[in-house]
Structure formats: structure tokens, C-alpha cells
C-alpha positions as CSV (number, residue, x, y, z in Angstrom):
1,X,69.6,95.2,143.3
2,X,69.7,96.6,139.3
3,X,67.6,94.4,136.7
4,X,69.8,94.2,133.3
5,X,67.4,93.2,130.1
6,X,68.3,92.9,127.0
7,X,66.8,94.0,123.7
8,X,68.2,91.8,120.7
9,X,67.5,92.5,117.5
10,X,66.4,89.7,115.1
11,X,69.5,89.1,112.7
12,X,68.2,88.9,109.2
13,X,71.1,91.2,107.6
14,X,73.6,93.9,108.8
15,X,75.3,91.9,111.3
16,X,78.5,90.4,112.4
17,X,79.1,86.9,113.9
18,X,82.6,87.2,115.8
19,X,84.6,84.8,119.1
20,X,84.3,86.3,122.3
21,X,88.2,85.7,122.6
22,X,88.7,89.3,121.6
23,X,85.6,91.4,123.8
24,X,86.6,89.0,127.0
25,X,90.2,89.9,127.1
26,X,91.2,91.4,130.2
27,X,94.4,92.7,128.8
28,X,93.4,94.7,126.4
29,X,91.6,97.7,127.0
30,X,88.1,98.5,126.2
31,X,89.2,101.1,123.0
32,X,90.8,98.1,121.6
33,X,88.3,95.6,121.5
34,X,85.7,98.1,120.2
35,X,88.5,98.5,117.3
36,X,88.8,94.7,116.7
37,X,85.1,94.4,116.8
38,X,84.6,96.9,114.1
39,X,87.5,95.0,112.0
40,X,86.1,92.2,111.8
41,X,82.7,93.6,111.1
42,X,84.6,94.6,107.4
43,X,84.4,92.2,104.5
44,X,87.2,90.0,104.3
45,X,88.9,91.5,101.2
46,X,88.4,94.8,102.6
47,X,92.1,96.6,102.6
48,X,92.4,98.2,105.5
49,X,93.6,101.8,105.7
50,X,93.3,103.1,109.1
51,X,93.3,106.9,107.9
52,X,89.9,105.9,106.7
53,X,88.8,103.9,109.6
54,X,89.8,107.1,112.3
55,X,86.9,108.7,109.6
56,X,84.3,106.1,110.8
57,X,84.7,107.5,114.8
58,X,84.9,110.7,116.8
59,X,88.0,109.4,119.3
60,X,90.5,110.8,116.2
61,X,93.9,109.0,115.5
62,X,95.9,109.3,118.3
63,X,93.0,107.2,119.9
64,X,92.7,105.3,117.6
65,X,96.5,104.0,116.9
66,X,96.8,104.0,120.5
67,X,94.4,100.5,120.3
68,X,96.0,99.4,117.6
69,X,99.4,99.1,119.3
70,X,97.5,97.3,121.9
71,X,96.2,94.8,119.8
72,X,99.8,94.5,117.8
73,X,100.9,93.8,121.2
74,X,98.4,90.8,121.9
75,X,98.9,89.0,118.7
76,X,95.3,90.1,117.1
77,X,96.7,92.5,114.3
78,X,100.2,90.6,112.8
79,X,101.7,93.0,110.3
80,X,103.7,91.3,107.4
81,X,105.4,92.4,104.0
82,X,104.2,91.1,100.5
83,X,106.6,91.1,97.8
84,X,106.3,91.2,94.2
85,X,107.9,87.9,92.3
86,X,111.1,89.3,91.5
87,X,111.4,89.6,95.5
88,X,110.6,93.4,95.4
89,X,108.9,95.1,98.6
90,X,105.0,95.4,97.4
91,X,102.8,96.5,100.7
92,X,102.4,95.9,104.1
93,X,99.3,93.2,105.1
94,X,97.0,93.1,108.0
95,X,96.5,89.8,109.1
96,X,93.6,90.3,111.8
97,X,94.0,87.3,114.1
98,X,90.0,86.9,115.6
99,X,91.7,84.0,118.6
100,X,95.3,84.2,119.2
101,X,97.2,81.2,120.3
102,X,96.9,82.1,123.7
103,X,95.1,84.9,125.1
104,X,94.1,85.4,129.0
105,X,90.3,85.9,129.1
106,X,88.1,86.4,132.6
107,X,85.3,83.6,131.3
108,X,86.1,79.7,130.2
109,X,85.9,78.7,127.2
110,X,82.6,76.4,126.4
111,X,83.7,75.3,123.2
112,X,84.1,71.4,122.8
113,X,87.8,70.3,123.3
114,X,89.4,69.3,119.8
115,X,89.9,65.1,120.0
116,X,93.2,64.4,118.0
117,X,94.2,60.2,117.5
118,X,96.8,59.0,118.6
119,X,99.8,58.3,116.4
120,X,100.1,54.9,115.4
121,X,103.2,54.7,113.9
122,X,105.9,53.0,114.8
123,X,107.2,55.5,117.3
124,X,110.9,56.7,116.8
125,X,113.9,54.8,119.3
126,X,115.3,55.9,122.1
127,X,119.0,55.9,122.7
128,X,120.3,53.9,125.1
129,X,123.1,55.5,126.0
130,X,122.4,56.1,129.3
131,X,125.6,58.7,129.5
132,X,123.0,60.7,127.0
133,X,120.1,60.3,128.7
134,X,121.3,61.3,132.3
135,X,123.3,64.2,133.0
136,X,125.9,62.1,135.5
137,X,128.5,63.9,136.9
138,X,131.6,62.4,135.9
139,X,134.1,61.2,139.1
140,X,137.2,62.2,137.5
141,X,138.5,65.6,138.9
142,X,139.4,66.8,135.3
143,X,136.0,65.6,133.5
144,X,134.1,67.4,136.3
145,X,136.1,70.3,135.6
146,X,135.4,70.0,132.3
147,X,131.6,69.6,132.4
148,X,130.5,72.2,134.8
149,X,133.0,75.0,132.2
150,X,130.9,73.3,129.4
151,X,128.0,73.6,131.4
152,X,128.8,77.3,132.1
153,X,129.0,78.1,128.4
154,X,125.6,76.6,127.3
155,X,123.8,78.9,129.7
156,X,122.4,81.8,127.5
157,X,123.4,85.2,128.5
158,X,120.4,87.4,129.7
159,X,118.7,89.3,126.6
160,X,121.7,88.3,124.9
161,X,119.8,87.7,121.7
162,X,116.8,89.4,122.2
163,X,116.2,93.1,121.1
164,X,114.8,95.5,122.8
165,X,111.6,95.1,121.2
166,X,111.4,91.7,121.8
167,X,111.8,92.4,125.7
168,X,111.2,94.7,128.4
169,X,112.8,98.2,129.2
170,X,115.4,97.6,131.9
171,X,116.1,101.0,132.7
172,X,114.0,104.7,132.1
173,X,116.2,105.1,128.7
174,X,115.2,102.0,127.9
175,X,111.3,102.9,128.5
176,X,111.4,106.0,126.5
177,X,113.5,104.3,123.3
178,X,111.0,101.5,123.2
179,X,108.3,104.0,122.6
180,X,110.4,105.7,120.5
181,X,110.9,102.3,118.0
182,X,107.3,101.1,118.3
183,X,106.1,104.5,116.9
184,X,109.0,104.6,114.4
185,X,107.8,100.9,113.4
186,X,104.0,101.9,113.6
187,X,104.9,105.2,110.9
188,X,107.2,102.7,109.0
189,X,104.5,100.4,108.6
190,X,102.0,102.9,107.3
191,X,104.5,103.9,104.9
192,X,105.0,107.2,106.4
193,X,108.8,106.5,106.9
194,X,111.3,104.9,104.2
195,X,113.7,103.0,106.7
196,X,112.9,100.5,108.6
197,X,115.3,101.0,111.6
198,X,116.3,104.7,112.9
199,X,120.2,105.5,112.2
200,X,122.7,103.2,114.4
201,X,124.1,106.9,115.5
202,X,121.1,108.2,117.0
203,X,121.3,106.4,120.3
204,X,124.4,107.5,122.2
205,X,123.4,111.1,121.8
206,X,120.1,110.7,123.3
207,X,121.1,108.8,125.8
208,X,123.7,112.2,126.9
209,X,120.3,114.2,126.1
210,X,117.9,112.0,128.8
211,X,120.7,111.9,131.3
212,X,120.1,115.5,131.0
213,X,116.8,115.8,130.2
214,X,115.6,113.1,133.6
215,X,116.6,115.9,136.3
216,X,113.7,118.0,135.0
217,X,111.1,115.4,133.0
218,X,110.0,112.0,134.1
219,X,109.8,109.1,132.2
220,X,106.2,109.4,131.4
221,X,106.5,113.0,130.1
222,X,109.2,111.8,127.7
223,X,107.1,108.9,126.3
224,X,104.4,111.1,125.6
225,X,106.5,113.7,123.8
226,X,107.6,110.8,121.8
227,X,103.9,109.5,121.4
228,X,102.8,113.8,120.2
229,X,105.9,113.6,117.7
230,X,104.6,110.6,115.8
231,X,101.7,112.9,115.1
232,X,103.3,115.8,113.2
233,X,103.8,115.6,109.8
234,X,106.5,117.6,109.8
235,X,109.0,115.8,112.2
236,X,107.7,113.0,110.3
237,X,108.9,114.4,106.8
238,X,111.9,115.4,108.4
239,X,112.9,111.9,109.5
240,X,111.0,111.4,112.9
241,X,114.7,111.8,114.4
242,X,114.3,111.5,118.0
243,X,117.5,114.3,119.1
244,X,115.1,116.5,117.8
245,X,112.2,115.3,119.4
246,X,113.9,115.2,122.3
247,X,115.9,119.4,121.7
248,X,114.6,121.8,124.6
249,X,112.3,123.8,122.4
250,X,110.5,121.4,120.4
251,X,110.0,119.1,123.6
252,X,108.6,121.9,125.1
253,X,106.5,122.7,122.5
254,X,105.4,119.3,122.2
255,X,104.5,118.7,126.2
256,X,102.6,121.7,126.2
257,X,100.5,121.6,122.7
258,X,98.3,119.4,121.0
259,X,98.7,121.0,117.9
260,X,99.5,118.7,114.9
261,X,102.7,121.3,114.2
262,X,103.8,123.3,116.5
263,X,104.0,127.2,114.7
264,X,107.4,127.3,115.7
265,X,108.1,124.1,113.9
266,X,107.2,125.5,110.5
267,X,110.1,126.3,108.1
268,X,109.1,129.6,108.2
269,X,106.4,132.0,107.8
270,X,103.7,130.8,105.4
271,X,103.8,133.5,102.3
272,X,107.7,133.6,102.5
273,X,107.8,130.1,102.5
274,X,105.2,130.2,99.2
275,X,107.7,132.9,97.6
276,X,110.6,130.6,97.5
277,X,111.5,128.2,94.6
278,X,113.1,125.0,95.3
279,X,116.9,125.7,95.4
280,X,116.0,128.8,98.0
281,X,113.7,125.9,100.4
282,X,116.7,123.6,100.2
283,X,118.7,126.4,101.1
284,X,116.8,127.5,103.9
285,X,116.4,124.3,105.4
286,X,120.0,123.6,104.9
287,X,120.6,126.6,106.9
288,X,118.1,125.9,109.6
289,X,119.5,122.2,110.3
290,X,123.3,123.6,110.6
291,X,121.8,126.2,113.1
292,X,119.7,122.9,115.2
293,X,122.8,120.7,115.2
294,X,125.0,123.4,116.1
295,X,122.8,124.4,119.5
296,X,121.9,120.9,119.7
297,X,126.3,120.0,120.0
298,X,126.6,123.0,122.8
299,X,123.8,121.7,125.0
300,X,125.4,118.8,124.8
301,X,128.9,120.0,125.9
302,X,127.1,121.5,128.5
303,X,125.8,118.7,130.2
304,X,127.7,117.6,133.4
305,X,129.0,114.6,132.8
């Protein structure tokens, strides 16, 4: 049997006093509560910037994004927008939540419960109606008739209101557009992207390009090509668009490098590029997105369906 001891160090200065809640969550991985620990080791009017945290460790930023999605996802980092007083967008804030409302941790809580009095008011009247307070099902063929058609359209329609962010992926296009929108919201928010939502017309072509794309890729490789994209600045510049994430050659490139940009991906080569003025870039990139969109429209023709 293994002996575990300890070796504390006496706390006079230089350290951090922080709830368990966070370290003791058994949905979060490990990478993520080493990242919450270290936030709320900062001061409190600290502005967080996490192109300078990824300086502070060796993992680098996909690693380090990676657990701050998780801990989006569990309600410890809330990202919110400040505006200016004429109503203006200002920043993005970081609210770093130390105890969400409700978090699943593998050890009890030892903490004394909170005693709240009771209200002593005079407490509000019920109606006594009974035909309000009981759902009785009327004997009369035509108000039966009536209530269960009433009854039919109170029930909400499945994910009827609910977005795809707000739920889970039904379906593998489903999967691979999720992570497609929490990295476009996780650039947006870092103020890498201008919009806050992707163009309305970029789904129903992508959807032709999976259908495509799931004979030869699984759903896992296509998340992860969408995870490598939100890495490179220059799919980034040029709109993070996800038909051209998702275009044979830069998928390819992007499965099979880790390279921030691809070579292949660069407008062109790098003293020609240097050589050009303004009008001639624009030109050239003109040029080059005609060319994409035109091979991009005859793989789609090609597809069978």
C-alpha cells in the first residue's frame, strides 16, 4: 500500500485562497481546472487577455482555448458585452464564476447550509375556482373536443425555440456546424471576427459539401479541421468561412498539418506578394476568390445527389 504525505508551505504571501467547486468537478477536465485555478490566482481587476495568459504555459493556445470552451460550457467563464452610454459596443467582459449554480462534484459539500426565515407576510390567495385549479375533463362531447385540440397546441414543439447552440447536435451535420459556431463565437469574442453570426447563406452549401465529404471523412475528422481553421490567421482574415474550410485542398491541408498557414494557403509567394501595391493585392485576391468559388460550384454540381 503507497503512503501519500504532504508538504504545505506556510502561507505568509504569494498565495491564492479558491472553492473546491472548480478542482472537484468531474466534468471538466483536468486542463481546465488547472486554467481556472490560475484565473483566479490573478488580481481581481486584472483584464484578461488570454494571448498573454497561453505566454504563462508551455501547452500553447490550441490547449489552452480548448479549456476555456470547457469551462464556457460549465458556467465558470460567462462572456458578456459592455457598452459605452450612448449604447455603443465597448468590449467583451470575463465574468469568472468561482461556484456555478449547479455544478456535479465527486465530494459533498461541508459548508453550513444557508438558513433563510420564513416569510411572514400575509401570503397571496388562492383561487377557488376549482375549474382553474383542476384540469377536469369536461363531459360534453364538443368541450372535450375542444380541450384535448387546445391541449394539443400548448405542447411546445421539440427544439422549436431553441438554437442549435442552445441544444444538442441531432445529426453528424449538426455535430460538425456546432463546432463550427462555438469557434466562430470563441474568435468573435476575442475580437478576431467583426460579425457575430456567420452569413444565413453559408449553411445549405455545406450541408451539399458534408453529404459529400461523410463518404470519405468521419465526423471527428471534420470537427477537427474546423478546430485547426480557427487557428490560422489567414482563414481568419478572410472571414473564417466554413465552404472553404470545408474545399478538398484546404481540408486536406488542414487534416494533415499543424502549421498555423498552410504554404499553399498564402496569397502567393512571399517577395511577389511584397512587390505589389494595394490595387494589384486586391486584384489578385479578387482573382483568386473567383477561381475558389468557381471550383468550389463544379464540385458541387458534381456531387450525386
Amino acid at each position: 500500500m503507497a503512503e501519500t504525505c504532504f508538504y504545505r508551505a506556510k502561507k505568509e504571501k504569494n498565495y491564492t485562497v479558491l472553492d473546491n467547486t472548480c478542482l472537484r468537478d468531474k466534468s471538466i477536465s483536468w486542463k481546465a481546472r488547472g486554467i481556472m485555478a490560475y484565473l483566479l490566482s490573478l488580481p481581481e481587476d486584472w483584464e484578461i487577455h488570454f494571448s498573454e495568459v497561453e505566454k504563462h504555459a508551455t501547452d500553447g493556445r490550441d490547449a489552452l482555448m480548448s479549456g476555456v470552451k470547457e469551462l464556457k460550457k460549465h458556467g465558470y467563464i460567462v462572456v458578456t458585452k459592455e457598452r459605452k452610454k450612448d449604447g455603443t459596443f465597448d468590449k467583451f467582459r470575463y465574468n469568472i464564476i468561482e461556484n456555478p449554480a449547479h455544478p456535479q462534484t465527486d465530494f459533498p459539500y461541508t459548508d453550513k447550509p444557508e438558513v433563510v426565515k420564513p416569510i411572514m407576510d400575509n401570503p397571496q390567495l388562492l383561487n377557488t375556482d376549482i375549474n382553474q385549479l383542476l384540469n377536469i375533463q369536461n363531459t360534453d362531447d364538443n368541450s372535450d373536443s375542444e380541450n384535448r385540440t387546445a391541449e394539443k397546441k400548448s405542447k411546445p414543439k421539440k427544439n422549436s425555440k431553441q438554437s442549435l447552440r442552445e441544444r444538442e447536435p441531432e445529426n453528424d451535420y449538426e455535430k460538425v456546424e456546432k463546432a463550427y459556431l462555438e469557434e466562430w463565437d470563441a474568435l468573435y469574442g476575442e475580437g478576431k471576427l467583426s460579425e457575430k453570426e456567420p452569413a444565413p447563406s453559408t449553411w445549405i452549401p455545406c450541408r451539399k459539401l458534408m453529404k459529400g465529404l461523410f463518404k470519405t471523412y468521419s465526423t471527428e475528422q471534420l470537427i477537427r479541421v474546423v478546430e485547426k481553421a480557427s487557428l490560422d490567421s489567414w482563414l481568419i482574415k478572410n472571414g473564417f468561412n466554413l465552404k472553404t474550410i470545408l474545399s478538398g485542398s484546404v481540408l486536406n491541408k488542414l487534416l494533415n498539418t499543424d502549421a498555423e498557414t498552410p504554404p499553399f494557403m498564402q496569397p502567393c509567394k512571399h517577395d511577389a506578394w511584397d512587390d505589389m501595391d494595394s490595387a494589384e493585392r486586391t486584384a489578385y485576391l479578387e482573382e483568386k476568390r473567383k477561381a475558389d468559388e468557381k471550383a468550389l460550384e463544379e464540385t458541387c454540381n458534381n456531387l450525386p445527389f
